[in-house]
C-alpha positions as CSV (number, residue, x, y, z in Angstrom):
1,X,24.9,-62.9,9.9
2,X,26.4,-65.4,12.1
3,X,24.7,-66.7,15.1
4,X,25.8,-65.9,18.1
5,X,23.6,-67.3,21.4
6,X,24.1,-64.9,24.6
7,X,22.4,-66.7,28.0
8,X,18.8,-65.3,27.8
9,X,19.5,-63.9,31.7
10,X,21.2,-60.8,29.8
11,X,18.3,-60.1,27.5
12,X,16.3,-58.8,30.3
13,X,18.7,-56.2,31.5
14,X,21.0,-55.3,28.2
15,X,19.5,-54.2,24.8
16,X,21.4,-57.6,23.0
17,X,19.9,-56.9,19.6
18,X,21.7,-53.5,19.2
19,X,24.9,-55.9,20.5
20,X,23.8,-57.8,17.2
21,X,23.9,-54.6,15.6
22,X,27.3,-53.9,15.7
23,X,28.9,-56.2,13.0
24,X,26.2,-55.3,10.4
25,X,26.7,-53.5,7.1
26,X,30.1,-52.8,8.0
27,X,32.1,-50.1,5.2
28,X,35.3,-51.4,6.2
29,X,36.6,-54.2,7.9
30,X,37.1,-51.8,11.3
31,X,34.1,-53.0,13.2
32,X,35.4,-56.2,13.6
33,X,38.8,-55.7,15.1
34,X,37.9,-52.8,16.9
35,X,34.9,-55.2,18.7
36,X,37.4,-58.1,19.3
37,X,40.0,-55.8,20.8
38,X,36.9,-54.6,23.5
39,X,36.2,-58.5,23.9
40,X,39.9,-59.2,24.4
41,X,40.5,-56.6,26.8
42,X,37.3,-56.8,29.0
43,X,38.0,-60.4,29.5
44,X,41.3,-59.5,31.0
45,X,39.6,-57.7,33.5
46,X,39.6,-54.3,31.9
47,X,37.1,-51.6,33.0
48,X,38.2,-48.8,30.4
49,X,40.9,-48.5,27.5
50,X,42.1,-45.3,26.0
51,X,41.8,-45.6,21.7
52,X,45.6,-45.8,21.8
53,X,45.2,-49.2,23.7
54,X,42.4,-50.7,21.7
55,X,44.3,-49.3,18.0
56,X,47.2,-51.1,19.2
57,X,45.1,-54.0,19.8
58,X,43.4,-53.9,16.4
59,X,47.0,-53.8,15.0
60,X,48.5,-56.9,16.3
61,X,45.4,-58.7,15.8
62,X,45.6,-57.7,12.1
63,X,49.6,-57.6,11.9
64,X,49.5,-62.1,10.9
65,X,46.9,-61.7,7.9
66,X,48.3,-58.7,6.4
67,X,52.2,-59.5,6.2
68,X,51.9,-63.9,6.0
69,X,48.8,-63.4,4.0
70,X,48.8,-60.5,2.2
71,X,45.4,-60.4,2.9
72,X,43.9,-56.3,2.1
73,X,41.5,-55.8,5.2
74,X,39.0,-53.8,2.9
75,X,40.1,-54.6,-0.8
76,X,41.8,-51.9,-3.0
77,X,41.0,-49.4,-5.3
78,X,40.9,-49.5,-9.3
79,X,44.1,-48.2,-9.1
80,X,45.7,-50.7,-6.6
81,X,46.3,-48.2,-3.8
82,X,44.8,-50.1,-0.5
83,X,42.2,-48.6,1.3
84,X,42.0,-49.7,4.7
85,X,44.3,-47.2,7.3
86,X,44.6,-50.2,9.6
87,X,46.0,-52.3,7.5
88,X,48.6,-48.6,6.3
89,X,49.5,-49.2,10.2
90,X,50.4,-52.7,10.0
91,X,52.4,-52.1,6.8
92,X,54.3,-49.1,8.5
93,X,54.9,-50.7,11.4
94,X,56.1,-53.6,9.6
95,X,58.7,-50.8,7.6
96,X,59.8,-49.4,10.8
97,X,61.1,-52.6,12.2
98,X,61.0,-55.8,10.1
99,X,59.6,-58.2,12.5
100,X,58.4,-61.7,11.4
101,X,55.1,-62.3,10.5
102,X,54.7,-64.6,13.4
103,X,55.5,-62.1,15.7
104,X,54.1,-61.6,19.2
105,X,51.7,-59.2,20.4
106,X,54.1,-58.6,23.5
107,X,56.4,-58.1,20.3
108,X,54.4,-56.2,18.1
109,X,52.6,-53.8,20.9
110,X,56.4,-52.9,22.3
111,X,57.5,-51.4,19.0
112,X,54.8,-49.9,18.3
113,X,55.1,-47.8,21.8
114,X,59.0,-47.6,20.4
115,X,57.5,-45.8,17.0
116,X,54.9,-43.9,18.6
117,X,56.7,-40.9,17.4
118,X,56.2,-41.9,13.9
119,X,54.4,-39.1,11.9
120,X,53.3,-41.8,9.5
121,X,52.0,-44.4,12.0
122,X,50.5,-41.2,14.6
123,X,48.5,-40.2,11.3
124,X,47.1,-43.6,10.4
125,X,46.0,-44.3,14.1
126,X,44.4,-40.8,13.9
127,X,42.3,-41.8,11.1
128,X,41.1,-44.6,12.6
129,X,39.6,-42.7,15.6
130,X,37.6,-40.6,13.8
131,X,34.8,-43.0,12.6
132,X,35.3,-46.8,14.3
133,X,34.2,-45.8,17.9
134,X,31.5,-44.1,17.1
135,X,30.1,-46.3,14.4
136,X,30.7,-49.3,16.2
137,X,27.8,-47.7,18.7
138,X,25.1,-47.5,15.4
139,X,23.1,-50.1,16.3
140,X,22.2,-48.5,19.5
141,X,21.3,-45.4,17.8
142,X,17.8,-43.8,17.3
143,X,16.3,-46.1,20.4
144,X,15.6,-43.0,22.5
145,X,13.6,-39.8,21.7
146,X,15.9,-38.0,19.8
147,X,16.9,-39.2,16.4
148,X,19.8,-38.5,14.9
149,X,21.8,-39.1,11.6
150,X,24.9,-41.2,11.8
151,X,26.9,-39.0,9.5
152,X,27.3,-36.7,12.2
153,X,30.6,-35.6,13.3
154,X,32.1,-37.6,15.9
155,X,32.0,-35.4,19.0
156,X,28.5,-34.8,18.1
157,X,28.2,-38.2,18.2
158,X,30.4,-39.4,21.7
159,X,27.6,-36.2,22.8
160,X,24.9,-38.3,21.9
161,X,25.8,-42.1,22.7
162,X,26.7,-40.5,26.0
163,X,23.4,-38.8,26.7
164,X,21.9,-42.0,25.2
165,X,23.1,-44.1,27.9
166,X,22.3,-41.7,31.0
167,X,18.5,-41.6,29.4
168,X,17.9,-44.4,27.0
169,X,20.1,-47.6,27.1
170,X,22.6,-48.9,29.1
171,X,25.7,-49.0,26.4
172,X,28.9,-51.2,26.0
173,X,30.8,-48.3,26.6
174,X,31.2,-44.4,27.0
175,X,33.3,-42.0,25.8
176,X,35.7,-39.8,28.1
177,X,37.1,-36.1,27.3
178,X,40.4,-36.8,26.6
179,X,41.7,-35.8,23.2
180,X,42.9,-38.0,20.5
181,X,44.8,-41.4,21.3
182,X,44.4,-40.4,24.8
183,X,40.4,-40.7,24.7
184,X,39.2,-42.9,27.2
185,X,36.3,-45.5,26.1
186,X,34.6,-46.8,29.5
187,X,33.0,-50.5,29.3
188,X,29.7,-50.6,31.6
189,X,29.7,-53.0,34.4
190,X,26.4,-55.2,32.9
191,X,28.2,-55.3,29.5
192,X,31.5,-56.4,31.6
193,X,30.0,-59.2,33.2
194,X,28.2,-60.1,30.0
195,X,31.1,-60.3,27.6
196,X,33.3,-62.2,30.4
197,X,30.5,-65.0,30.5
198,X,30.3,-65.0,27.0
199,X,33.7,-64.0,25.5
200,X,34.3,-67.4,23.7
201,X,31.0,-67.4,21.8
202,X,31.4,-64.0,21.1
203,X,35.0,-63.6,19.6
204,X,33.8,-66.8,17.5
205,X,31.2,-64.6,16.3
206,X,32.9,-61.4,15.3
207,X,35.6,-64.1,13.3
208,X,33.3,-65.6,11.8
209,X,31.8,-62.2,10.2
210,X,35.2,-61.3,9.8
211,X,36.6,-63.8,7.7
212,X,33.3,-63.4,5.4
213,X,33.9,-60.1,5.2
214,X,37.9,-60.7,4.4
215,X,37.0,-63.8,2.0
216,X,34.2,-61.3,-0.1
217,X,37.4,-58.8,-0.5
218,X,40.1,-61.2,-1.2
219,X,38.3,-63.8,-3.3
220,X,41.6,-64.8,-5.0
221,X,42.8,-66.0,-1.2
222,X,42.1,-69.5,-0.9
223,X,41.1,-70.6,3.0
224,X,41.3,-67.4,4.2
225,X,39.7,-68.5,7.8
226,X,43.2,-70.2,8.4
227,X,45.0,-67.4,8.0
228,X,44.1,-64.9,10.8
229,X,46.3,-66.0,13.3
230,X,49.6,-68.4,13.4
231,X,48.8,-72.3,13.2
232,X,50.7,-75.0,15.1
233,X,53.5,-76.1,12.8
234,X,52.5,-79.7,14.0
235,X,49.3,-79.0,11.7
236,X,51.6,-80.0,9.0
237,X,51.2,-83.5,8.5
238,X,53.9,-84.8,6.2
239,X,54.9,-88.0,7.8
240,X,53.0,-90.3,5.2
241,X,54.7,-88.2,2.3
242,X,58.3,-88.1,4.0
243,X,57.9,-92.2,3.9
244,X,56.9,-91.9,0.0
245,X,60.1,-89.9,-0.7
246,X,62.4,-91.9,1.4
247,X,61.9,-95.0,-0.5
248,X,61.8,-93.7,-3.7
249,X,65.4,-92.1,-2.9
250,X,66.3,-95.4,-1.9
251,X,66.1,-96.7,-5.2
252,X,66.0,-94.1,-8.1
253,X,68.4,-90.8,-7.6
254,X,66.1,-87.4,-7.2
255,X,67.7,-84.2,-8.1
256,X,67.0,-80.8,-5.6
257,X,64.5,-78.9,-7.9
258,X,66.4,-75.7,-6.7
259,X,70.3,-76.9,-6.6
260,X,70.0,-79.6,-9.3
261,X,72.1,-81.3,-7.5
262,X,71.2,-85.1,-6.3
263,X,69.3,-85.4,-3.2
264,X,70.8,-87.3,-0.1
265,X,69.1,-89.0,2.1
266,X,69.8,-88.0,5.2
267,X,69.9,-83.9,4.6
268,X,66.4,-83.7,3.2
269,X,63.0,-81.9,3.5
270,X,59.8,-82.1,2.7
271,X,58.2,-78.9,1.5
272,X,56.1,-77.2,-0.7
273,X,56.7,-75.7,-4.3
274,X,54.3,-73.0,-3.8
275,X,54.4,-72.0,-0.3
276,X,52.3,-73.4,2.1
277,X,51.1,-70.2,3.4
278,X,49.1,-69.8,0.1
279,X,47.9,-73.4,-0.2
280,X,46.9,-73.4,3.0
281,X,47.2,-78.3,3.2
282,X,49.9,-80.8,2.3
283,X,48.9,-82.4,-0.6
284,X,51.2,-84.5,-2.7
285,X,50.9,-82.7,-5.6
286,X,52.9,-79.7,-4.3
287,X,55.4,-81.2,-2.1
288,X,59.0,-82.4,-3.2
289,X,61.9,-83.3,-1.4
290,X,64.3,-80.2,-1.0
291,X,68.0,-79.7,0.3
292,X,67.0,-78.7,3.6
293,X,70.0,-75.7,3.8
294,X,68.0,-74.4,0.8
295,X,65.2,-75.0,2.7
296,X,65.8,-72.6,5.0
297,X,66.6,-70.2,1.9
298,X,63.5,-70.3,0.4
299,X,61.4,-70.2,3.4
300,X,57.8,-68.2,2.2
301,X,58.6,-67.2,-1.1
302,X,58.1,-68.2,-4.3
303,X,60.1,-69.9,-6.7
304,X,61.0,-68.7,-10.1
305,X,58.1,-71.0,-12.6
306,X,60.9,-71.5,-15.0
307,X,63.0,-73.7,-15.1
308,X,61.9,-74.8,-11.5
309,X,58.3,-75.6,-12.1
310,X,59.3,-78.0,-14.9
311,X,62.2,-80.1,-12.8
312,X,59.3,-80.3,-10.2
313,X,56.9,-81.8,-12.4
314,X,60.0,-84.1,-13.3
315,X,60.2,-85.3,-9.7
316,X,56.4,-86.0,-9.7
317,X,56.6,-88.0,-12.9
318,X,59.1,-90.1,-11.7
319,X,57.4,-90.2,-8.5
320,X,54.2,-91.7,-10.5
321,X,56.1,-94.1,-12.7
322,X,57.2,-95.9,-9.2
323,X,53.6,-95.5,-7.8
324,X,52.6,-97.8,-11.1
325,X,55.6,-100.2,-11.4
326,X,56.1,-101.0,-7.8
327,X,54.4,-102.9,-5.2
328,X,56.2,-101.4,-2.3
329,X,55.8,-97.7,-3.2
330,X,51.9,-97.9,-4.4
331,X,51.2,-98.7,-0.9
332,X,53.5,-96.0,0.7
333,X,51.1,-93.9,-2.1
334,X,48.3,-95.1,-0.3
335,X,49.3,-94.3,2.5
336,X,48.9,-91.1,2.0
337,X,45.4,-90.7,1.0
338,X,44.5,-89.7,4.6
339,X,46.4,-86.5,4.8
340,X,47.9,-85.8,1.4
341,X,45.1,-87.1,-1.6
342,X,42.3,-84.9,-0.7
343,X,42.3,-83.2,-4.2
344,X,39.5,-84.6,-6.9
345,X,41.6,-83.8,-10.0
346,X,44.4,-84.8,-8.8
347,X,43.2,-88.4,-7.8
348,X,41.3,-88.6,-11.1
349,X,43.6,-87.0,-13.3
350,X,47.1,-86.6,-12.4
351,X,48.0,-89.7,-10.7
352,X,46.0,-91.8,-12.6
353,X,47.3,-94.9,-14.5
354,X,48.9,-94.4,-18.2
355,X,49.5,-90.7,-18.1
356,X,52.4,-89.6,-20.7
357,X,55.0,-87.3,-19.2
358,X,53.5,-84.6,-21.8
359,X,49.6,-85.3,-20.6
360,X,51.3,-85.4,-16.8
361,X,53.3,-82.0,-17.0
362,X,49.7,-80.3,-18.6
363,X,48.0,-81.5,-15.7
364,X,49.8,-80.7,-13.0
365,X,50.8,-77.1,-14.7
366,X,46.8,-76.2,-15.2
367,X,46.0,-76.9,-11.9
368,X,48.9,-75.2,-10.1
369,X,49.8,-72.3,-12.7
370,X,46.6,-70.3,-11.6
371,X,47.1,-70.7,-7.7
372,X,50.7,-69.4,-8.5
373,X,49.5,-67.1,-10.4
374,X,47.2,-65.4,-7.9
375,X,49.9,-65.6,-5.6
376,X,52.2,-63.1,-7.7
377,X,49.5,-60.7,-7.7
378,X,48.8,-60.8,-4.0
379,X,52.3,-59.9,-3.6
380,X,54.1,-62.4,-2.3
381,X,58.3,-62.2,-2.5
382,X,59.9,-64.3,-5.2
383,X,62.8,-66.3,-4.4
384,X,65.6,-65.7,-6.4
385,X,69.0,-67.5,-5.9
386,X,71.9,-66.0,-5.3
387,X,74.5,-68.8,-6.8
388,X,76.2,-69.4,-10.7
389,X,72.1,-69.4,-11.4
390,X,71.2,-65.9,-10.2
391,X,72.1,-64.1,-13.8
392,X,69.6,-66.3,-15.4
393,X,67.1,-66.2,-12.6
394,X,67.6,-62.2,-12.5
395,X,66.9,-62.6,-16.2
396,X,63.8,-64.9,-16.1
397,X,61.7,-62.8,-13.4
């Protein structure tokens, strides 16, 4: 496990190791948002939270992963049906009102209260009470007298953690004798103060187990610790590459890869064949310059691999031919080794001097086919134009 360093002044009053505890040997991915939404809401200065609270939590913390990602919070079965009933709530959710990816927890906790009626959503929350707050308690449990198994059903188990804490060990929290969503969890006053002196070190903990246990059930999902949460779109760094472009356009016509029509120079983007949400970085080898009304079109979705991948790889070539025969544009190439040139085969393959088109188009196409590829299985949308092209498109899909 991760480390996670707690000021030794808390050691001598709170049983930190059973703190430890609670992100180990994890069956689903629970644990870890059900932890962080405690740790978020304690360090707002909350003393108690009913389930319905910390679910809804869990939710929009999940909600970014899920829908930008497709990220599957606990794998799936042989069969392809997803396990995990929080991330069946972030996917209902998402069919009961259609916001964005990137939207707010404000956002996505106010629509959920709108939908609480739901059957669908109700049941999946349901599910989720049953096992996470009680299991979340298991590394406390068996430090007293009484020993008990941890299959146990769960109001035999809020019986015990709560007896456990009046005898035994002070816990994180209690549990209250509401019923259902209602159930009140109670956060003792030592753990309070503890997790408010600590919450930084601690949420970096729990994301860090997190994202090892996301990356060992998505292992198809390339930098999966950048994509729990929204990054700053000034991230992007595509000013080097923009340069590149700009001259070349200056000199040599580029047709769109999309509208095959020729790119002009003031009503351009630069973006990303295969989406940047799936690469994760702004290497030159998947960026183009793009129409930016189609742009907006395309937005996270894939495009069609035929006939688009192959006019791409015809903008790269020409691309390279300039980087070899010209002065001016080698250094603008150069340029961009900072930000854009990070890939090996790339530098040693693909952009190397005295590549035919043919050996250039192979290449680029085994390197980016599988990443594509993987990206079609994890779901995400294909783009599909709806011009004089859509027939074929419709057709080629």
């Amino acid at each position: 496990m991760a480390e996670l360093y707690i000021d030794k002044k808390y050691y001598n009053t709170l049983y930190i190791e059973g703190f430890f505890r609670m992100m180990k040997d994890p069956s689903y991915c629970y644990k870890f948002y059900w932890l962080e939404a405690i740790v978020h809401l304690v360090s707002e200065g909350r003393d108690k939270a009913s389930y319905d609270e910390l679910i809804n939590e869990m939710i929009a913390n999940a909600w970014y992963s899920v829908l930008e990602f497709h990220v599957h919070l606990s794998g799936i079965n042989g069969e392809g049906v997803i396990k995990d009933n929080l991330e069946k709530a972030v996917i209902r959710l998402h069919e009961l009102t259609a916001l964005p990816s990137h939207a707010s927890k404000i956002e996505i906790k106010n629509k959920i209260a709108e939908f609480d009626k739901d059957r669908e959503l109700h049941n999946r929350k349901m599910e989720l009470t049953k096992n996470v707050p009680v299991k979340a308690l298991s590394g406390f449990a068996n430090t007293g007298e009484e020993q008990v198994s941890l299959d146990g059903s769960a109001g035999r188990m809020r019986a015990y953690f709560n007896l456990l804490n009046e005898t035994t060990v002070l816990l994180p929290y209690t549990f209250g004798d509401e019923s259902g969503l209602k159930r009140t969890i109670y956060f003792n006053d030592g753990w309070i103060q503890m997790i408010q002196d600590n919450t930084v070190s601690i949420l970096g903990w729990v994301q860090m187990e997190k994202v090892k246990w996301l990356q060992n059930n998505n292992p198809e999902v390339p930098s999966l610790v950048y994509k729990l949460a929204p990054l700053d779109e000034k991230m992007r760094k595509l000013a080097h590459v923009r340069k590149l472009w700009g001259s070349i356009l200056e000199i040599h016509p580029v047709a769109d890869v999309f509208g095959n029509q020729p790119i002009q120079e003031d009503s351009y983007d630069v973006d990303h064949f295969i989406p940047w949400s799936i690469v994760m970085n702004d290497e030159l080898w998947n960026l183009m310059p793009m129409d930016s009304s189609l742009n907006s079109e395309k937005s996270n979705k894939l495009p069609c691999w035929e006939p688009f991948f192959e006019r791409f790889a015809g903008n790269q070539y020409a691309m390279y031919g300039l980087i070899h025969k010209m002065d001016g544009i080698h250094k603008l190439y150069e340029a961009c080794y900072r930000d854009n040139l990070h890939s090996i085969w790339a530098n040693r393959e693909l952009y190397r001097k005295g590549n035919s088109k043919e050996e250039f188009f192979h290449i680029l196409e085994k390197n980016m086919r599988p990443v594509y590829d993987s990206a079609r299985r994890q779901g995400y949308e294909m783009w599909i134009r709806k011009d004089q092209m859509g027939t074929e498109l419709n057709d080629r899909v």
